[in-house]
mmCIF file of the C-alpha atoms, coordinates in Angstrom:
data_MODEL
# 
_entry.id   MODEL 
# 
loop_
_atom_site.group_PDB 
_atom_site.id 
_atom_site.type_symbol 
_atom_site.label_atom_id 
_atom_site.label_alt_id 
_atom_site.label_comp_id 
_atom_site.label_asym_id 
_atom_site.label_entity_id 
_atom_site.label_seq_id 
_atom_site.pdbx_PDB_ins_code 
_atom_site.Cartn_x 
_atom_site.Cartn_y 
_atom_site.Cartn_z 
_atom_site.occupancy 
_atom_site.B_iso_or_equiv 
_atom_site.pdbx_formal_charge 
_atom_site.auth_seq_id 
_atom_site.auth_comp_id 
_atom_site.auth_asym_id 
_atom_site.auth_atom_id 
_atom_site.pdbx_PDB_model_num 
ATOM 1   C CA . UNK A 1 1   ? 19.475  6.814   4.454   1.00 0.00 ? 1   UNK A CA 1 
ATOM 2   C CA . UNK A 1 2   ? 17.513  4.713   2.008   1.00 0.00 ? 2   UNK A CA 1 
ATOM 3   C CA . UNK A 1 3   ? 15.443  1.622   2.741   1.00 0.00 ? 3   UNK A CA 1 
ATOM 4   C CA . UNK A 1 4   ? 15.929  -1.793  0.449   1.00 0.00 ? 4   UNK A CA 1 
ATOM 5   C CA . UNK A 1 5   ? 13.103  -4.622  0.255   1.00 0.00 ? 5   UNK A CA 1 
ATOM 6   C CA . UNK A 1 6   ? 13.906  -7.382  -1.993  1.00 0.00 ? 6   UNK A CA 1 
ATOM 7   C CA . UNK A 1 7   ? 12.622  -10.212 0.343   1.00 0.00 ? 7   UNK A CA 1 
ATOM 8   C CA . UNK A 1 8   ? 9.507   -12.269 0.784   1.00 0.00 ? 8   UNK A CA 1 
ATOM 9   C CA . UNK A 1 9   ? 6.410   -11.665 -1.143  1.00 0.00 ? 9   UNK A CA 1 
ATOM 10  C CA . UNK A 1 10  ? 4.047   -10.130 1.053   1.00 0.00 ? 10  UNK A CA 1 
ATOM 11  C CA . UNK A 1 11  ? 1.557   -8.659  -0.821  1.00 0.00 ? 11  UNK A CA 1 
ATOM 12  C CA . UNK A 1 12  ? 2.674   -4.867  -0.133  1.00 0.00 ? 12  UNK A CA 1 
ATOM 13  C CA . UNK A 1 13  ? 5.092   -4.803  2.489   1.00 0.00 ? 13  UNK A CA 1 
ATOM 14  C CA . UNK A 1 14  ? 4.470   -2.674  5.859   1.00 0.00 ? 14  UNK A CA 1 
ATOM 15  C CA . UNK A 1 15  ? 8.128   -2.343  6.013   1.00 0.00 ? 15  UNK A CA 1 
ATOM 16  C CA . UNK A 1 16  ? 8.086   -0.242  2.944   1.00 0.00 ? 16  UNK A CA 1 
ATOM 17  C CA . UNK A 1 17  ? 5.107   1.657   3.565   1.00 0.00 ? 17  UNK A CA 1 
ATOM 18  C CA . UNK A 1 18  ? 6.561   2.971   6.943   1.00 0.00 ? 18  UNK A CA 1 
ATOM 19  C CA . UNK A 1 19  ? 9.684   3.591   5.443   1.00 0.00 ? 19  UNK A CA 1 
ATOM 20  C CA . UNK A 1 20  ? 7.752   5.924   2.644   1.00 0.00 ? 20  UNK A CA 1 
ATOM 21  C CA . UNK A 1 21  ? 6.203   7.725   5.461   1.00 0.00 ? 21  UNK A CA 1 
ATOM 22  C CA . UNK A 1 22  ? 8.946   8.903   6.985   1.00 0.00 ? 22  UNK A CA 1 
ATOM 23  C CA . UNK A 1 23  ? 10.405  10.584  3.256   1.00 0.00 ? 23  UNK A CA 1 
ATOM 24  C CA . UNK A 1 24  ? 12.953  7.209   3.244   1.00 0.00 ? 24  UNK A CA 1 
ATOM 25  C CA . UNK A 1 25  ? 13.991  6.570   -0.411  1.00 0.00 ? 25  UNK A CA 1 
ATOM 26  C CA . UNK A 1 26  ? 12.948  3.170   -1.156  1.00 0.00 ? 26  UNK A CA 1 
ATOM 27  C CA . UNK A 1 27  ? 14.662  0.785   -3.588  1.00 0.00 ? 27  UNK A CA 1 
ATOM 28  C CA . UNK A 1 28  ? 12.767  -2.921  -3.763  1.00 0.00 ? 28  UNK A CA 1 
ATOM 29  C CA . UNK A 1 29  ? 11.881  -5.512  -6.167  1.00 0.00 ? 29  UNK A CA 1 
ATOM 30  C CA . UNK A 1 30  ? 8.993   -5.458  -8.706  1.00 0.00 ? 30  UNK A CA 1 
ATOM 31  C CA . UNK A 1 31  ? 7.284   -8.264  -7.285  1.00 0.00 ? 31  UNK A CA 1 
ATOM 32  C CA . UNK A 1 32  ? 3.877   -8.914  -5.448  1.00 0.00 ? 32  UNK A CA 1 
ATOM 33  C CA . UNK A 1 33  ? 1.816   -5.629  -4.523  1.00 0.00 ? 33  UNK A CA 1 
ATOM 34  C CA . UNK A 1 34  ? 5.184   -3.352  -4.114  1.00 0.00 ? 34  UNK A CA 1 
ATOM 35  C CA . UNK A 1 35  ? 4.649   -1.757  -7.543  1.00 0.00 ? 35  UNK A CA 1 
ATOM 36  C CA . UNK A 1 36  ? 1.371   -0.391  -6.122  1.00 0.00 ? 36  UNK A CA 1 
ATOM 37  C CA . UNK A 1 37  ? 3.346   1.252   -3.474  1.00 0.00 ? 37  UNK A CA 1 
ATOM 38  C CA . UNK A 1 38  ? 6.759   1.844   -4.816  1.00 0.00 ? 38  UNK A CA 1 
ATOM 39  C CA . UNK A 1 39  ? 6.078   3.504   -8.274  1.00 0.00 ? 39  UNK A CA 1 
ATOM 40  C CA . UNK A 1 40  ? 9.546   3.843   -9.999  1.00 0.00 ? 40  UNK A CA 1 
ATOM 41  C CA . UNK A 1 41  ? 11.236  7.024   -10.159 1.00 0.00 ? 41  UNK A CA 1 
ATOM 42  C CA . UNK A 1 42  ? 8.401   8.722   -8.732  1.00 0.00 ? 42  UNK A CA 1 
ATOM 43  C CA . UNK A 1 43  ? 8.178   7.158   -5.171  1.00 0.00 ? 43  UNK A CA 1 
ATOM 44  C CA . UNK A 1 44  ? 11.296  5.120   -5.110  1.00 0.00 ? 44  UNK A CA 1 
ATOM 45  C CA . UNK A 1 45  ? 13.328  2.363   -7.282  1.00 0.00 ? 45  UNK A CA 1 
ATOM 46  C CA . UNK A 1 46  ? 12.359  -0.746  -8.484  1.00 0.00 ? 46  UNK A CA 1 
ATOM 47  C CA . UNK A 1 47  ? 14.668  -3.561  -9.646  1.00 0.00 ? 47  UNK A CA 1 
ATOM 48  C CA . UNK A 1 48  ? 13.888  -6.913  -11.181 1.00 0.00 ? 48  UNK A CA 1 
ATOM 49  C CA . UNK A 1 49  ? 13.794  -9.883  -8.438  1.00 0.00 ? 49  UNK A CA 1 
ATOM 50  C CA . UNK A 1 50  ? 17.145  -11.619 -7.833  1.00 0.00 ? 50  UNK A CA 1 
ATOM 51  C CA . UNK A 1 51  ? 18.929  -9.149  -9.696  1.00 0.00 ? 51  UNK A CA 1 
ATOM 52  C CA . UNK A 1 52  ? 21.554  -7.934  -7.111  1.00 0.00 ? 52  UNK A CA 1 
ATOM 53  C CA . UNK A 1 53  ? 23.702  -5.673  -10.236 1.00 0.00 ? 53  UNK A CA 1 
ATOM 54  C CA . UNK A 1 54  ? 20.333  -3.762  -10.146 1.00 0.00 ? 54  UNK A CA 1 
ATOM 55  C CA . UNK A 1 55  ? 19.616  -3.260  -6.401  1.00 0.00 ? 55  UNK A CA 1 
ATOM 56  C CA . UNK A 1 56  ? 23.374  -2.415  -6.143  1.00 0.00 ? 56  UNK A CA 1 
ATOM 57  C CA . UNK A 1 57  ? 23.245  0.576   -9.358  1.00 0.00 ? 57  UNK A CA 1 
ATOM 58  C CA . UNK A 1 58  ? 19.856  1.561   -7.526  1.00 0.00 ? 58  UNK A CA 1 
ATOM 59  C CA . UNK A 1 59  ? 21.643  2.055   -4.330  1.00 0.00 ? 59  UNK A CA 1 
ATOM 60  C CA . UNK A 1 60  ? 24.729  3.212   -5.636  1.00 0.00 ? 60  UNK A CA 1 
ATOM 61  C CA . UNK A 1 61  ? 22.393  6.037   -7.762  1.00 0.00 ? 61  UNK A CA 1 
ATOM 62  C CA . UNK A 1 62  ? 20.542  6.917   -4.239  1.00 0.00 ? 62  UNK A CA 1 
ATOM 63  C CA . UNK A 1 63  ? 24.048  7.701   -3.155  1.00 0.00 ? 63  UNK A CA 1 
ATOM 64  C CA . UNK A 1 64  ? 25.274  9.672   -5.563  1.00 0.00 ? 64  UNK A CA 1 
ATOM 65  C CA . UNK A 1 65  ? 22.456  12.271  -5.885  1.00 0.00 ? 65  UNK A CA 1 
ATOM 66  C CA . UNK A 1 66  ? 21.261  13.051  -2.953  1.00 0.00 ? 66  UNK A CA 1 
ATOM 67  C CA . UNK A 1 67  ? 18.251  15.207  -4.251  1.00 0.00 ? 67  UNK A CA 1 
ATOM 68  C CA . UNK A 1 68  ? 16.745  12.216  -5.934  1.00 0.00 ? 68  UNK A CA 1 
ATOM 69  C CA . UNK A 1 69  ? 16.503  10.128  -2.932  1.00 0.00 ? 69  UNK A CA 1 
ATOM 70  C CA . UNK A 1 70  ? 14.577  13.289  -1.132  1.00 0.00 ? 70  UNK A CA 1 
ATOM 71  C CA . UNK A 1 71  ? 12.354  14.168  -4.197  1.00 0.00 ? 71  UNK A CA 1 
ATOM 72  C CA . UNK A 1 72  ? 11.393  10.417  -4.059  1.00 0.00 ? 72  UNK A CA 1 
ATOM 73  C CA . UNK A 1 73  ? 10.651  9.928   -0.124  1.00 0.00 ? 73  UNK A CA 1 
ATOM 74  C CA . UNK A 1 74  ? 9.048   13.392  -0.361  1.00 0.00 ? 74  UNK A CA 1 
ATOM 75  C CA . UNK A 1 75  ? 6.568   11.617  -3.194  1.00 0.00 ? 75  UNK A CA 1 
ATOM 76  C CA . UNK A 1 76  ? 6.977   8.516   -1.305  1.00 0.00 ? 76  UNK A CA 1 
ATOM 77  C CA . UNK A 1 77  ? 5.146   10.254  2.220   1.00 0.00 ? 77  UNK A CA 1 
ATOM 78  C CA . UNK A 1 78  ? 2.877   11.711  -0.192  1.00 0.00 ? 78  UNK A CA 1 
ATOM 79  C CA . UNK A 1 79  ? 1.882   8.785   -2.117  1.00 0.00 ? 79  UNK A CA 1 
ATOM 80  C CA . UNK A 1 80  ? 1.183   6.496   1.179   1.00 0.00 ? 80  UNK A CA 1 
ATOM 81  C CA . UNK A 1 81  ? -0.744  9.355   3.202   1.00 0.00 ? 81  UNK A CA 1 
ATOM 82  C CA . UNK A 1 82  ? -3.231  9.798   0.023   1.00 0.00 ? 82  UNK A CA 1 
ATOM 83  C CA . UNK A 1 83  ? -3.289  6.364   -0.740  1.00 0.00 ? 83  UNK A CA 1 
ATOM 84  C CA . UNK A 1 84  ? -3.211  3.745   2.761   1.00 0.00 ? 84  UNK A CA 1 
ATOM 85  C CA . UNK A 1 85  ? -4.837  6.140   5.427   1.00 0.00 ? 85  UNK A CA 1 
ATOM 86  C CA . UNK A 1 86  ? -6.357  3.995   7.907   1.00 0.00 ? 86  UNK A CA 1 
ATOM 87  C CA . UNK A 1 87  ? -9.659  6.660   7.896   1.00 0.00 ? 87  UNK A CA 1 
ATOM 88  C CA . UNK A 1 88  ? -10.261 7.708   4.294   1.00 0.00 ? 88  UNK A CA 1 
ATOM 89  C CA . UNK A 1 89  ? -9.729  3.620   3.415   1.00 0.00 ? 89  UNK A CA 1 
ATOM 90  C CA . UNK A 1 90  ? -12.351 2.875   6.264   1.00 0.00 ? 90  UNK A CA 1 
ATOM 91  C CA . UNK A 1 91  ? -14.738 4.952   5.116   1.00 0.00 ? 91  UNK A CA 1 
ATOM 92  C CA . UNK A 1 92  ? -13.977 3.640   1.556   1.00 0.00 ? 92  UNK A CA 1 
ATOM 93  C CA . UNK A 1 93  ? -14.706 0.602   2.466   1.00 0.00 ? 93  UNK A CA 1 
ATOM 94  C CA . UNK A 1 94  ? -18.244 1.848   4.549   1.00 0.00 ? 94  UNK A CA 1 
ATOM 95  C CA . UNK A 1 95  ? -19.238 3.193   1.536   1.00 0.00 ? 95  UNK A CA 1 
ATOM 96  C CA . UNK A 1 96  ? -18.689 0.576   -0.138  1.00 0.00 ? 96  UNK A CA 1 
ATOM 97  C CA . UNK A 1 97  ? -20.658 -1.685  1.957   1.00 0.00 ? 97  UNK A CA 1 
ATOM 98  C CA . UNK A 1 98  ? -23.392 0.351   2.889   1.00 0.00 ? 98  UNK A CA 1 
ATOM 99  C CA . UNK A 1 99  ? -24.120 0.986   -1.450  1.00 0.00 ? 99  UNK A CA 1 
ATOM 100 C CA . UNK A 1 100 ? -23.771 -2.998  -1.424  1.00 0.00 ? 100 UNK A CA 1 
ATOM 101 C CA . UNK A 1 101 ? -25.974 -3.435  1.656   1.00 0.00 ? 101 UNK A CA 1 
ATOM 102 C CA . UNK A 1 102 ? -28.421 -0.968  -0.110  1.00 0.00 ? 102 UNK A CA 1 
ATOM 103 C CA . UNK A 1 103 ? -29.041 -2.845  -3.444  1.00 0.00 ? 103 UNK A CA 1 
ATOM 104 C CA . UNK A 1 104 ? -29.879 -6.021  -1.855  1.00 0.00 ? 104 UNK A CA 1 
ATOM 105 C CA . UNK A 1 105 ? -33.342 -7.160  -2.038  1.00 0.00 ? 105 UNK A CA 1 
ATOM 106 C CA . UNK A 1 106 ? -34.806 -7.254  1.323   1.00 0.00 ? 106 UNK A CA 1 
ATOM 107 C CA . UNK A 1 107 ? -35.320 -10.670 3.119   1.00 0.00 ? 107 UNK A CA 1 
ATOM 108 C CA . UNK A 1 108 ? -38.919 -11.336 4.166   1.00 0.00 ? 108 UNK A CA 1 
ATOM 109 C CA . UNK A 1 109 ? -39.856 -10.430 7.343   1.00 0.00 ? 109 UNK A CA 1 
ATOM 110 C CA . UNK A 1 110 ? -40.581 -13.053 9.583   1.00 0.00 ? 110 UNK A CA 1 
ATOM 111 C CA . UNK A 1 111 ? -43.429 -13.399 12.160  1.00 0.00 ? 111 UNK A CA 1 
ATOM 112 C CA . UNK A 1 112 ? -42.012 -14.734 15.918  1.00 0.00 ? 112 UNK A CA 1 
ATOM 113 C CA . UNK A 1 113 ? -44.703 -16.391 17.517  1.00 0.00 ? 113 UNK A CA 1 
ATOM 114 C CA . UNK A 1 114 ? -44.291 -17.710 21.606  1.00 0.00 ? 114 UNK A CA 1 
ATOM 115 C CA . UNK A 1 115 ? -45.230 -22.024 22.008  1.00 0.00 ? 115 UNK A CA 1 
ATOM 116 C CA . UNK A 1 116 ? -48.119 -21.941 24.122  1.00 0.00 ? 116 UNK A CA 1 
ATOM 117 C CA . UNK A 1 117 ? -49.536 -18.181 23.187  1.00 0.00 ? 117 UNK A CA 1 
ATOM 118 C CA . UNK A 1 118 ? -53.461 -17.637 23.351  1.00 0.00 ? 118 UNK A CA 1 
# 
């Protein structure tokens, strides 16, 4: 089995990210954010956009050696459980925040005072 994406531009494609989880070889175009997920020939193929000799070679290549297409969706998985985990990139981005939050000057406090108080 190996998974193609040579569509739309969509930033990086969930499509392709699922199929790297489950150890799919992937073969897609360099366009967009896909060369973040899909490094080539160490988490799957990539082929110039609207090149269909490429994406067929690629394919045909997948077919032909079968170990390539598993050492690739095995670096694939890899690749998207280090890099796109929902927790670790949560508490990335916490971090983040909170050291943001933290250099911020303080705003000045402010007094509430009730109409009609004695």
């Amino acid at each position: 089995s190996v998974t193609t994406g040579s569509g739309k531009r969509e930033g990086i494609p969930v499509a392709l990210m699922e199929a790297l989880a489950c150890e799919l070889p992937v073969v897609a175009t360099a366009i967009s954010g896909v060369p973040e997920l899909v490094i080539h020939n160490q988490t799957g193929l990539l082929v110039p956009e609207r090149d269909a000799a490429a994406l067929a070679d690629a394919l045909l290549l997948l077919c032909r050696d079968a170990e390539l297409g598993r050492r690739l969706g095995r670096a694939g998985r890899e690749h998207v459980l280090r890099h796109y985990n929902l927790r670790r990139n949560a508490e990335a981005l916490r971090a983040l925040l909170q050291r943001d939050w933290a250099s911020q000057p303080a705003a000045p406090s402010e007094t509430v005072t009730t109409r009609g108080a004695t």
